[in-house]
TORPA-4810 file (N, C-alpha, C, O; in nm, 3 decimals):
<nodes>
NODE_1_5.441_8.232_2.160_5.448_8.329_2.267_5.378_8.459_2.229_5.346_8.536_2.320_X
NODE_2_5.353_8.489_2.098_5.285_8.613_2.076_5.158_8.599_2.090_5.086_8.691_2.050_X
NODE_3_5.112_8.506_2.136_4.951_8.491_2.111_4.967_8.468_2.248_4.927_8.356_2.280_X
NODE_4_5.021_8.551_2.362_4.959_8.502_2.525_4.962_8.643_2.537_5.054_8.722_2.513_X
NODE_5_4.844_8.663_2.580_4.815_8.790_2.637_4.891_8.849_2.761_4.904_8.773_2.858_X
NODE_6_4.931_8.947_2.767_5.017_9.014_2.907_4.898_9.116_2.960_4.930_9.152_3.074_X
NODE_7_4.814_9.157_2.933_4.674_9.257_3.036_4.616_9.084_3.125_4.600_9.061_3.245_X
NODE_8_4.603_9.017_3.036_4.538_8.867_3.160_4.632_8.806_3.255_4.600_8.763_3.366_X
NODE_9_4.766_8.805_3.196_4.850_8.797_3.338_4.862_8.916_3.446_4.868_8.901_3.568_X
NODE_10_4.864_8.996_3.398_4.868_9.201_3.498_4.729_9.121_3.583_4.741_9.095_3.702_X
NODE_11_4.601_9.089_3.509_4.483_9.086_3.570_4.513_9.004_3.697_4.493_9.039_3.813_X
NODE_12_4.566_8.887_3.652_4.573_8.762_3.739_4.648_8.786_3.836_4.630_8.746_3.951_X
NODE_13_4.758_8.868_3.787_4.860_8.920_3.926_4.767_8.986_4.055_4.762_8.941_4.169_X
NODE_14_4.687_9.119_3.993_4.582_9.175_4.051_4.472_9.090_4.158_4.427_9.105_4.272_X
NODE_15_4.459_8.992_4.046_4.359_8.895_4.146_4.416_8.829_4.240_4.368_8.807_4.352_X
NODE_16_4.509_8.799_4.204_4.579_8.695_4.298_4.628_8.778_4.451_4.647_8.725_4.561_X
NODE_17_4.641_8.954_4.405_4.644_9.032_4.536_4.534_9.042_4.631_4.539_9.052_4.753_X
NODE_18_4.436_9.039_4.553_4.284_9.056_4.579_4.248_8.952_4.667_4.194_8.982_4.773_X
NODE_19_4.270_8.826_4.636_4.249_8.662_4.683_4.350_8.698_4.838_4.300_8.688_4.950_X
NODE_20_4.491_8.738_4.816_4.587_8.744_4.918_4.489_8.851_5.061_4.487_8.851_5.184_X
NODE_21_4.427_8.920_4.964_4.366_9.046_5.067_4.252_8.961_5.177_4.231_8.969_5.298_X
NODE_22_4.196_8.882_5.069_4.038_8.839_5.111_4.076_8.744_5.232_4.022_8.764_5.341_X
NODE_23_4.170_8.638_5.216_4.232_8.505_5.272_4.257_8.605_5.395_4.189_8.570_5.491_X
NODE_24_4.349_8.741_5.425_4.346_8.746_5.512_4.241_8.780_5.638_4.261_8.772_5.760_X
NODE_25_4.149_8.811_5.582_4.021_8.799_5.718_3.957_8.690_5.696_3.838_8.703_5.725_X
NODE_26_3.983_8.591_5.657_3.956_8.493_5.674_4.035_8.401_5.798_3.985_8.316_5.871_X
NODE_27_4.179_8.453_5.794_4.291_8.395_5.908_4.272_8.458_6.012_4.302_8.576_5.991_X
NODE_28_4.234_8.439_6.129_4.254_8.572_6.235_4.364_8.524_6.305_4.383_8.562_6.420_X
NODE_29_4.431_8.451_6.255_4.545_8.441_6.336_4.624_8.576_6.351_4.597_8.671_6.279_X
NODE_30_4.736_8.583_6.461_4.780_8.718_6.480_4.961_8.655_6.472_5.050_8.593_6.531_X
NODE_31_4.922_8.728_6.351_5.084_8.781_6.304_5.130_8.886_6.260_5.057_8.984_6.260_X
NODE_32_5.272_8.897_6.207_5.337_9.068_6.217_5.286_9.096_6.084_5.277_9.011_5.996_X
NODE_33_5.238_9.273_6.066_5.155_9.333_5.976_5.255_9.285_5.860_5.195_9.233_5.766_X
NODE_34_5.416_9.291_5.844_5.467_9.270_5.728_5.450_9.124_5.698_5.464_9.098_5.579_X
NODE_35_5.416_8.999_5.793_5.374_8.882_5.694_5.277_8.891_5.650_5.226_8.832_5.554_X
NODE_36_5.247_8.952_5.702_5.093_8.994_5.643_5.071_9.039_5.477_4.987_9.000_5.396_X
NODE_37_5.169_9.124_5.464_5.150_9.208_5.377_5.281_9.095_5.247_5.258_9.085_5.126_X
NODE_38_5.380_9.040_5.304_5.434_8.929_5.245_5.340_8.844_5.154_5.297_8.838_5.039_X
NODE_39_5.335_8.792_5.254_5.180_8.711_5.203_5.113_8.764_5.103_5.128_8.709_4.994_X
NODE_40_5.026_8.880_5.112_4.939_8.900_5.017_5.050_8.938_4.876_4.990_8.921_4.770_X
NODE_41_5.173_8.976_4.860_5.231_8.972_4.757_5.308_8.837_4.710_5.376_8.845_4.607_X
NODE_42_5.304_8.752_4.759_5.319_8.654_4.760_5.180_8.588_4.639_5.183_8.531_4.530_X
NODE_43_5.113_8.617_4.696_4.952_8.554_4.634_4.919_8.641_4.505_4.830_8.624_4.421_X
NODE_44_5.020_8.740_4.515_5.007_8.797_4.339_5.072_8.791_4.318_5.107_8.898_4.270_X
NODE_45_5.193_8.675_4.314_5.344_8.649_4.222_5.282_8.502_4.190_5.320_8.454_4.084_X
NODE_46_5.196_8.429_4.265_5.181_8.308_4.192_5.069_8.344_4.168_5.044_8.265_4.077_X
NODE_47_4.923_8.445_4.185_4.838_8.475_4.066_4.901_8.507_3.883_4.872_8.473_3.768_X
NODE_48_4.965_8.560_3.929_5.111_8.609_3.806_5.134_8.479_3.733_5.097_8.456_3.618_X
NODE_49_5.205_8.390_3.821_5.219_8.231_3.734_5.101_8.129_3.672_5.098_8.054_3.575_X
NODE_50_5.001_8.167_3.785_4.878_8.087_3.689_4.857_8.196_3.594_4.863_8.164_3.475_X
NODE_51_4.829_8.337_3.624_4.743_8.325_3.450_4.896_8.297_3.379_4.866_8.240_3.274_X
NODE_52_5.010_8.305_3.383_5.101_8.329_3.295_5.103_8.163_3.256_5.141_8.124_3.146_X
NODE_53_5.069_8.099_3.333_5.059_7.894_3.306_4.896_7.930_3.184_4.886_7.902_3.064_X
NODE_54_4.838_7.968_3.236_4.688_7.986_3.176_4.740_7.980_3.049_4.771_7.887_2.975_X
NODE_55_4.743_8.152_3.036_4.751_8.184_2.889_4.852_8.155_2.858_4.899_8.236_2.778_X
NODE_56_4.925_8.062_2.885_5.040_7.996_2.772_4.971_7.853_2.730_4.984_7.811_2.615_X
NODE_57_4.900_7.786_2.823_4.822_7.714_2.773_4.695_7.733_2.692_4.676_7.659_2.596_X
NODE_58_4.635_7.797_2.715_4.539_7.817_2.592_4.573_7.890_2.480_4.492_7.892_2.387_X
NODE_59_4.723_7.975_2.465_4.751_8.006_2.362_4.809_7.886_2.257_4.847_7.897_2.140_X
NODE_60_4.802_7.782_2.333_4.838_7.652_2.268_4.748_7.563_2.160_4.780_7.477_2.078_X
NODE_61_4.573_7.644_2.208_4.477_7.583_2.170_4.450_7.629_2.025_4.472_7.742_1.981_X
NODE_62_4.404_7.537_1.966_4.387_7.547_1.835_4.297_7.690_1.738_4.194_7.730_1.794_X
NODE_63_4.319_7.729_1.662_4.209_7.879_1.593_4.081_7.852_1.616_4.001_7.922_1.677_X
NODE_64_4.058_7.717_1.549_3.901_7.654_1.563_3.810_7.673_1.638_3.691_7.679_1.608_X
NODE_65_3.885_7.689_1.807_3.805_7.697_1.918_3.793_7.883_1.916_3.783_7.939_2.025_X
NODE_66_3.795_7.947_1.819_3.797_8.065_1.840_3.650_8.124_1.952_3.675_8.169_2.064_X
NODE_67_3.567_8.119_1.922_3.448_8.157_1.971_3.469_8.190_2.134_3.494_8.117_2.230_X
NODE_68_3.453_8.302_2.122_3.446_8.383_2.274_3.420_8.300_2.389_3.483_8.273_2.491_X
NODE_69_3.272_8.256_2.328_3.212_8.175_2.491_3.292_8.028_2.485_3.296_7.962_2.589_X
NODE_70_3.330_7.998_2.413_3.448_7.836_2.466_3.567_7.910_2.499_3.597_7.867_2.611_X
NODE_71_3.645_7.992_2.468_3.807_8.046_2.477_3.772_8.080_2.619_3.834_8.026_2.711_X
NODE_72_3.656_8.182_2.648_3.670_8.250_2.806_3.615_8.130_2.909_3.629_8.143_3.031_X
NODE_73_3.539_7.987_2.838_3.501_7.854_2.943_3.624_7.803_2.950_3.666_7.796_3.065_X
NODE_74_3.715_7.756_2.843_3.843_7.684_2.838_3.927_7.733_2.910_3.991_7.669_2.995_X
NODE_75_3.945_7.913_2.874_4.068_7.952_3.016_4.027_7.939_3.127_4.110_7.887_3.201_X
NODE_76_3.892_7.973_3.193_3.842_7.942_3.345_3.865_7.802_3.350_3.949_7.783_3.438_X
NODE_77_3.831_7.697_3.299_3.887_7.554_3.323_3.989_7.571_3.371_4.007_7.566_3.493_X
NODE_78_4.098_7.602_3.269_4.204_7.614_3.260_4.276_7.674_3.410_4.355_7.622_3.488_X
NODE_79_4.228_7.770_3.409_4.259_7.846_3.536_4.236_7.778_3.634_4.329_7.739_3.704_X
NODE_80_4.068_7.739_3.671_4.095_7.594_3.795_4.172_7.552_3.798_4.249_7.593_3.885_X
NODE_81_4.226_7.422_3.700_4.278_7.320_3.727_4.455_7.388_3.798_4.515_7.343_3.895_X
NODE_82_4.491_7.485_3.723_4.636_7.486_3.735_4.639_7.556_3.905_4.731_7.546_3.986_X
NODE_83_4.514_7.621_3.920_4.499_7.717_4.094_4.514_7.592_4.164_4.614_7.585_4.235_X
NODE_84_4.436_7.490_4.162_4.380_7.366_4.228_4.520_7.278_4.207_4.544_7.211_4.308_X
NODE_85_4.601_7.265_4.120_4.744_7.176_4.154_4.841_7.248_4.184_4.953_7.202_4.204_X
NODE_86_4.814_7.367_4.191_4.960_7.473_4.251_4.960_7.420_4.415_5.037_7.361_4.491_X
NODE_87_4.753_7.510_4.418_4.771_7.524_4.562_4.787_7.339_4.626_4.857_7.305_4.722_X
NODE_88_4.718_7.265_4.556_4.774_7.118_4.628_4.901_7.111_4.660_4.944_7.104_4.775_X
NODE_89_4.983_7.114_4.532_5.119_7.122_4.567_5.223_7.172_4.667_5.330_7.123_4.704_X
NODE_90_5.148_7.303_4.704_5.196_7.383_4.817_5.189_7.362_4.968_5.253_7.402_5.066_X
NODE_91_5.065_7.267_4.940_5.014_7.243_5.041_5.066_7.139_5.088_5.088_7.145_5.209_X
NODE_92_5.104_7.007_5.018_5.208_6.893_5.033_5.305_6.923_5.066_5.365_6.860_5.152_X
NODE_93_5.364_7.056_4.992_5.507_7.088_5.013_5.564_7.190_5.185_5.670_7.198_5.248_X
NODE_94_5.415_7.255_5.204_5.456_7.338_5.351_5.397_7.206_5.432_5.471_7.190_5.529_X
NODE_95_5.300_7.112_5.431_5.242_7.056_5.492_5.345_6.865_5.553_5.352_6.800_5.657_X
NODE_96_5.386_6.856_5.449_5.437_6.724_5.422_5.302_6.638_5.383_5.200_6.681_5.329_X
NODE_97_5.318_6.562_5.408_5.235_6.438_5.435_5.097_6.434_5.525_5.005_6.354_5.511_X
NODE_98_5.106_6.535_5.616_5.004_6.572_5.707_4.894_6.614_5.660_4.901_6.722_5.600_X
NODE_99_4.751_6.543_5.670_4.619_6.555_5.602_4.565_6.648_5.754_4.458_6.710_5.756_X
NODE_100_4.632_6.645_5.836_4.556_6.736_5.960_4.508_6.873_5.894_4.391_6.904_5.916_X
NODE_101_4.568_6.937_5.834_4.539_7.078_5.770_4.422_7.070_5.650_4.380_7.168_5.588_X
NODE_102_4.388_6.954_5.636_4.334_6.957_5.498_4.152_6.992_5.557_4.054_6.947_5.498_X
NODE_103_4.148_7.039_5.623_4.009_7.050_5.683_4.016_7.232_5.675_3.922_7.305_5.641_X
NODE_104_4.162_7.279_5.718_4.119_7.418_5.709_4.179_7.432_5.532_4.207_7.551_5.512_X
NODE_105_4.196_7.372_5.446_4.270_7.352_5.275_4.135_7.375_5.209_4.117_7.472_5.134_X
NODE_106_4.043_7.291_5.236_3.904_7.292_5.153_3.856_7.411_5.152_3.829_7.474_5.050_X
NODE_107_3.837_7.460_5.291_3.710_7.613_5.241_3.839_7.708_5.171_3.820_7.752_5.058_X
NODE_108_3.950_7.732_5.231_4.036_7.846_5.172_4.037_7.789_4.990_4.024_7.874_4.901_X
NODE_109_4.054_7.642_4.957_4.055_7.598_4.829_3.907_7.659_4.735_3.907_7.698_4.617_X
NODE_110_3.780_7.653_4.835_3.664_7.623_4.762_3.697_7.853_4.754_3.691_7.909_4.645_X
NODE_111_3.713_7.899_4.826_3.699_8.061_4.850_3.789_8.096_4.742_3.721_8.160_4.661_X
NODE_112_3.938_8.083_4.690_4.003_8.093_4.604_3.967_8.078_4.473_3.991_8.154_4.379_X
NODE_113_3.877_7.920_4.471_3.808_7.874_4.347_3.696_7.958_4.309_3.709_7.999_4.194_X
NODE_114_3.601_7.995_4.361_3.509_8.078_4.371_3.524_8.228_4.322_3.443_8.289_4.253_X
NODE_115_3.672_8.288_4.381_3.676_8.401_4.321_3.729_8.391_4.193_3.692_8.472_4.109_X
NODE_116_3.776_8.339_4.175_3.861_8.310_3.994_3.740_8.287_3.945_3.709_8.367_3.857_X
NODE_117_3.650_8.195_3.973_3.518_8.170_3.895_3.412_8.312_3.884_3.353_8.301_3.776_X
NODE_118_3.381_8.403_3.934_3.315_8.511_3.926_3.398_8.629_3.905_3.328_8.728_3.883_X
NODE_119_3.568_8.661_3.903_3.682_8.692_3.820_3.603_8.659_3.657_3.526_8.739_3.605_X
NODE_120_3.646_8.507_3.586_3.625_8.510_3.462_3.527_8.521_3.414_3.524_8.539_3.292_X
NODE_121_3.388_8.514_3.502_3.290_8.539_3.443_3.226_8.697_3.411_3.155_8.741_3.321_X
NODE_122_3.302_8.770_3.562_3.294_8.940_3.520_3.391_8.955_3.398_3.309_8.996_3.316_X
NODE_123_3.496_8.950_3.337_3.587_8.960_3.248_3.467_8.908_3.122_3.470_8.982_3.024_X
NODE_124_3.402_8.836_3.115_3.358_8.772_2.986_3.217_8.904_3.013_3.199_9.005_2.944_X
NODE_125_3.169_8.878_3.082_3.069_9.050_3.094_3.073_9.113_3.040_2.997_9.154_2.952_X
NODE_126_3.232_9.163_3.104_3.294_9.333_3.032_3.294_9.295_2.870_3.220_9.351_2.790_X
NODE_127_3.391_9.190_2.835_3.386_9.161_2.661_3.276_9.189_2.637_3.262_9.301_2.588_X
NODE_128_3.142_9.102_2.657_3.048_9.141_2.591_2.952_9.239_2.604_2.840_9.253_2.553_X
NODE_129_3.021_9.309_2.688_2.925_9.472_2.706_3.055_9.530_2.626_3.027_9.642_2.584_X
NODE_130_3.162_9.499_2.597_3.236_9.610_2.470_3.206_9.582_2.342_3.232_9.649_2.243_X
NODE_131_3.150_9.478_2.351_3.103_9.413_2.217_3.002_9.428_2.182_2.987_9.416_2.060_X
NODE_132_2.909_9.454_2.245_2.779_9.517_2.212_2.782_9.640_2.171_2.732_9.686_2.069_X
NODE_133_2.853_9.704_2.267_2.877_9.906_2.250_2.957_9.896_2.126_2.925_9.986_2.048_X
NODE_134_3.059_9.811_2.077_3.118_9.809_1.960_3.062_9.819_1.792_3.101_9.877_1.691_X
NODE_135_2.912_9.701_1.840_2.798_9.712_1.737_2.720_9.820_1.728_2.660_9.852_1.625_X
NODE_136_2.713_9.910_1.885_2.581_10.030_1.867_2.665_10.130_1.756_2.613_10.176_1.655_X
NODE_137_2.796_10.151_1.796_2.893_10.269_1.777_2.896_10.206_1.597_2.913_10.297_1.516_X
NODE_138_2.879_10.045_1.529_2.910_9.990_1.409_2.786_10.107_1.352_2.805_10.218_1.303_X
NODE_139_2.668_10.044_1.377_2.536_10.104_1.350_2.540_10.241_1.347_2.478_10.299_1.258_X
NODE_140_2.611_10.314_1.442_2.591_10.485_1.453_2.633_10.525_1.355_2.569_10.597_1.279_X
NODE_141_2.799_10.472_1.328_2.827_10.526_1.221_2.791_10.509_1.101_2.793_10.601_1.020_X
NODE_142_2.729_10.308_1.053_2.681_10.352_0.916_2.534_10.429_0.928_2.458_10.433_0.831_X
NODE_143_2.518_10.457_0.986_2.355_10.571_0.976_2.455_10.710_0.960_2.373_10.761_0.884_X
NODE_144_2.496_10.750_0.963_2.559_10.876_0.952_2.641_10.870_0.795_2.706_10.967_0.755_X
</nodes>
């Protein structure tokens, strides 16, 4: 448990508000401003559970895989798969059995997937633009 990060779950909570925000102009259905606003906190209590599923799973993964660019590919995997069987799940579970909905499931699935995917890839950015500035600032100081 000490090796799961709590700033990537805060993040994921964040995103998952962000996703709640986006989904809604995507719905134009007309409902009351507080489901509205339900909803989108809703979508950052289970952003909250995936990264908190995430990074408990990849804190599982071995030292070996240390290297930045597999740890930040493995958690985005990671992160798919668990977004992609929540939201199935949810979807079985408000839906039943009924595949009628699964036509409006795909684009909201592929729009959700999409932002988590350009989510971890800005996050791996930022690392390596602190990581670079980390080396200029290494260099500044041994010249001084």
């Amino acid at each position: 448990m000490e090796k799961i990060h709590l700033a990537n779950m805060i993040k994921s909570f964040f995103l998952g508000l962000l996703i709640g925000v986006i989904l809604q102009f995507f719905d134009h259905a007309d409902v009351q401003f507080s489901y509205k606003v339900m909803t989108v906190l809703a979508s950052g209590s289970v952003g909250f559970i995936i990264g908190f599923i995430t990074e408990w799973l990849t804190s599982v993964l071995p030292i070996r895989m240390a290297n930045s660019r597999t740890y930040f590919f493995i958690n985005n995997f990671i992160a798919l798969i668990v977004t992609t069987l929540i939201m199935t799940a949810s979807l079985l579970m408000i839906s039943g059995s009924e595949m009628e909905s699964n036509r409006e499931f795909v684009p909201v699935l592929l729009i959700v997937l999409g932002i988590i995917c350009i989510a971890n890839l800005f996050d791996y950015m930022m690392y390596r633009r602190a990581q670079n500035k980390l080396k200029t600032f290494k260099a500044w100081i041994k010249d001084k």
